[in-house]
N, C-alpha and C positions, 0 to 999 in steps of 0.2 A: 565683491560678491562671493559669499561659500559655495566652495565646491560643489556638486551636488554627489550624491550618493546613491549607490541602489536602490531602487525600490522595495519597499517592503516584500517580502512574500506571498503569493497567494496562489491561487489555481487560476488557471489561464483553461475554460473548460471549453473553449472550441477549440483550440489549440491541443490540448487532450485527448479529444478526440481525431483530430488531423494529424497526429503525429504519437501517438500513444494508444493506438488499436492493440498493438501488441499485448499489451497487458489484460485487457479483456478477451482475446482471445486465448491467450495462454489460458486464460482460464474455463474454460467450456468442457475440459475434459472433469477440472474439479467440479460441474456441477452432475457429469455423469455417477464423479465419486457420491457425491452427494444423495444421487438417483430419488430427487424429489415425487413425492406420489400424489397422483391427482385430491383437492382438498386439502391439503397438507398446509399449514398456517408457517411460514416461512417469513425470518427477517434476513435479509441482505444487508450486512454491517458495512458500510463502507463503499457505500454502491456503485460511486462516482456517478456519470451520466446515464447510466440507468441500465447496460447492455445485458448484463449476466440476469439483472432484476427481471427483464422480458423473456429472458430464453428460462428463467422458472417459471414466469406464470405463463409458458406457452406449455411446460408440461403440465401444468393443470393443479399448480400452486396457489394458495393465496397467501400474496408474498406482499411483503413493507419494502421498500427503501430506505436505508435512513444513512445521512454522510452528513460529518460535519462544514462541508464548506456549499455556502446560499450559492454561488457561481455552478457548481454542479449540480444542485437540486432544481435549480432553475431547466438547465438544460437538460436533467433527467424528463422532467415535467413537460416539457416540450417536447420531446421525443417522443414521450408513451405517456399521452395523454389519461391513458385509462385507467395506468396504476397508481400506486400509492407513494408518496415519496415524503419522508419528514427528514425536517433537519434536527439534527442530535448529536450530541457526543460520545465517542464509545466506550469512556470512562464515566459516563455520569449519567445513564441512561435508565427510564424504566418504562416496560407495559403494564397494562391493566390486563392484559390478554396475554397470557404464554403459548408460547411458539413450539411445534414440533420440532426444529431445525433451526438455529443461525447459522448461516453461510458470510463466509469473509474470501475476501481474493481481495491481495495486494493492499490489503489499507491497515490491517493491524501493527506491521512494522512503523507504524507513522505513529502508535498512542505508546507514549513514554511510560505510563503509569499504566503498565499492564497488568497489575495485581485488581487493580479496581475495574480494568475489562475485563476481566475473566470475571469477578464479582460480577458485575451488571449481563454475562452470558448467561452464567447458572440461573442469576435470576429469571432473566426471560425465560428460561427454556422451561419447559410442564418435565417434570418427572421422569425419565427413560427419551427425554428429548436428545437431540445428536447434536455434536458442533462439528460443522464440516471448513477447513482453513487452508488457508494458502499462504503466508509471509515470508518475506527477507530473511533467512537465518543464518546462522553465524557463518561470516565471511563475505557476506554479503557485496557484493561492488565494491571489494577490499582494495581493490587496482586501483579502483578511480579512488575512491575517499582517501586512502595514501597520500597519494599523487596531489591531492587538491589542497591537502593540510598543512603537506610540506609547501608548496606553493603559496598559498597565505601564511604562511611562519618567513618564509622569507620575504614576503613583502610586508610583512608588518605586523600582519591581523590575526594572531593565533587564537587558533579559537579551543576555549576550554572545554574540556570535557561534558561540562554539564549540558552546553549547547548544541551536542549531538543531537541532530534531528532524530535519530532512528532507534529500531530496540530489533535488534537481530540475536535471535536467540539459539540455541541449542539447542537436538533436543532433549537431552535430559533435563535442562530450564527449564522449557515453557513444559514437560510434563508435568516435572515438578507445581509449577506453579497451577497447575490447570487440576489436579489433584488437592492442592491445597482448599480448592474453590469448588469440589464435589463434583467435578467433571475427570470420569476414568478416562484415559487416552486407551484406545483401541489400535491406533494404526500411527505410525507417523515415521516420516522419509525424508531426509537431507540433501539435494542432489544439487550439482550443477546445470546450470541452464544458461550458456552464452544467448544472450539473444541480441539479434538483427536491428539496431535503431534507423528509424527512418530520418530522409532528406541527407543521405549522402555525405559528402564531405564536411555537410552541417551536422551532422547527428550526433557529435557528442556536446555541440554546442546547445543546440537543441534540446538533448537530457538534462543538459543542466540547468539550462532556462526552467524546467516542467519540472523537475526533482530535488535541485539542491538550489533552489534560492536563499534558505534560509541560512546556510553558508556566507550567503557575498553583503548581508544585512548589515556590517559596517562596513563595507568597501567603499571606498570613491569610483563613482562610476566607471574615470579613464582610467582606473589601475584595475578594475574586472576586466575586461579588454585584453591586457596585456598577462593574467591570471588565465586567461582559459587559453589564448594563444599557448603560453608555457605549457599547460596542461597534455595541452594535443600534441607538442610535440614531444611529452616524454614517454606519453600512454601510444606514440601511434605505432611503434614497433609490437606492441603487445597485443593491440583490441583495436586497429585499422586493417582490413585485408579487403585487397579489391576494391579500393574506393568504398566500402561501407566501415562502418563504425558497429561493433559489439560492447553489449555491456557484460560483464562480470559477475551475474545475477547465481545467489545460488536461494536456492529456496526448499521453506517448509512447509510442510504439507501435514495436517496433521487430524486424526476424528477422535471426538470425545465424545462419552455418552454422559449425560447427567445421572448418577446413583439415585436409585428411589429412596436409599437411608445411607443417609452420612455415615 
């Protein structure tokens, strides 16, 4: 009988939600950045299960959802029954109707072909429209991704560069590119943010399960096991204190306005 292997990848969205609040919360201060205005035609790139989507159309937004995985769209839809929620990709995406504002929290570090999101932002946005962002930037969970590649290099599985899940940028990158695509950046901040993962002495097991599966996609099941075991023990002097686990998160934050003339 063959081994078996990990599972594919994908979003586990109650799981997401039971152990991944963090991420939507952190984000509540970017929708103050954002300071959506009653009426205001708003897309939510990246929605996940729908939380920050509600707290805009509670200020009096009319606001879209849209994320690429059916697992969170589902569960968005269920949640808040009243709004809008599509599934789409944030490379490949268009309206019929432009938007005052795209809002993104924590999903743009996930689209590898970020020249083509920023293309399909400008699109959307009407003319003097805002883009308000939050993503992974460079250095992003540098602790942990080290640690986990060194770990599949020594057991086998190195994985190439092209298979990086992530696009953590910089930000003279993503201004640059965000300028290439007729969106001026106005503001944008590179900081650190340890943050607190939930379930304890499970939490960096738990991250990984939610965040980096796409990593263990050729592993044999019984040698992930023995890959995170190692993992915990070299990362727990650095990002274990007090029985909880922190991740390594540094992130960017960034607003752009769409140019009314190229």
């Amino acid at each position: 009988m063959p081994r078996e292997r990990a599972p594919a990848p994908g979003w586990d969205a109650e799981l997401y939600d039971r152990a991944a609040a963090f991420v939507w919360q952190h984000g509540s201060d970017l929708v103050d950045l954002l300071a959506p205005r009653p009426g205001e035609r708003i897309l939510d790139l990246g929605c996940g299960t729908g939380h920050l989507t509600a707290e805009l159309a509670a200020r009096g937004a009319r606001v879209v959802g849209m994320d690429n995985d059916p697992a969170m769209i589902e569960r968005a839809r269920q949640s808040y029954p009243a709004l809008v929620f599509v599934h789409g990709d944030a490379a490949s995406f268009r309206f019929a109707e432009p938007f005052d504002a795209v809002f993104s929290n924590a999903a743009l570090h996930w689209v590898t072909r970020a020249a083509d999101a920023a293309a399909c932002i400008a699109a959307a946005l009407r003319p003097g429209g805002r883009f308000v962002a939050e993503l992974g930037g460079k250095g992003n969970v540098q602790a942990i991704t080290s640690a986990l590649l060194a770990a599949l290099a020594e057991a086998g599985y190195p994985l190439p560069e092209e298979r990086f899940p992530w696009y953590f940028p910089s930000i003279g990158e993503y201004a640059a590119l965000l300028e290439a695509h007729g969106l001026e950046p106005v503001y944008a901040a590179l900081f650190d943010r340890p943050t607190r993962l939930e379930g304890g002495e499970a939490g960096l097991r738990t991250w990984l399960a939610l965040f980096a599966g796409r990593f263990f996609e050729a592993v044999l099941a019984e040698q992930r096991v023995e890959i995170v075991r190692l993992l915990e023990e070299r990362l727990r002097p650095q990002l274990s204190h007090d029985g909880a686990w922190f991740a390594d998160y540094r992130r960017l934050r960034i607003v752009a306005v769409k140019r009314t003339r190229v």
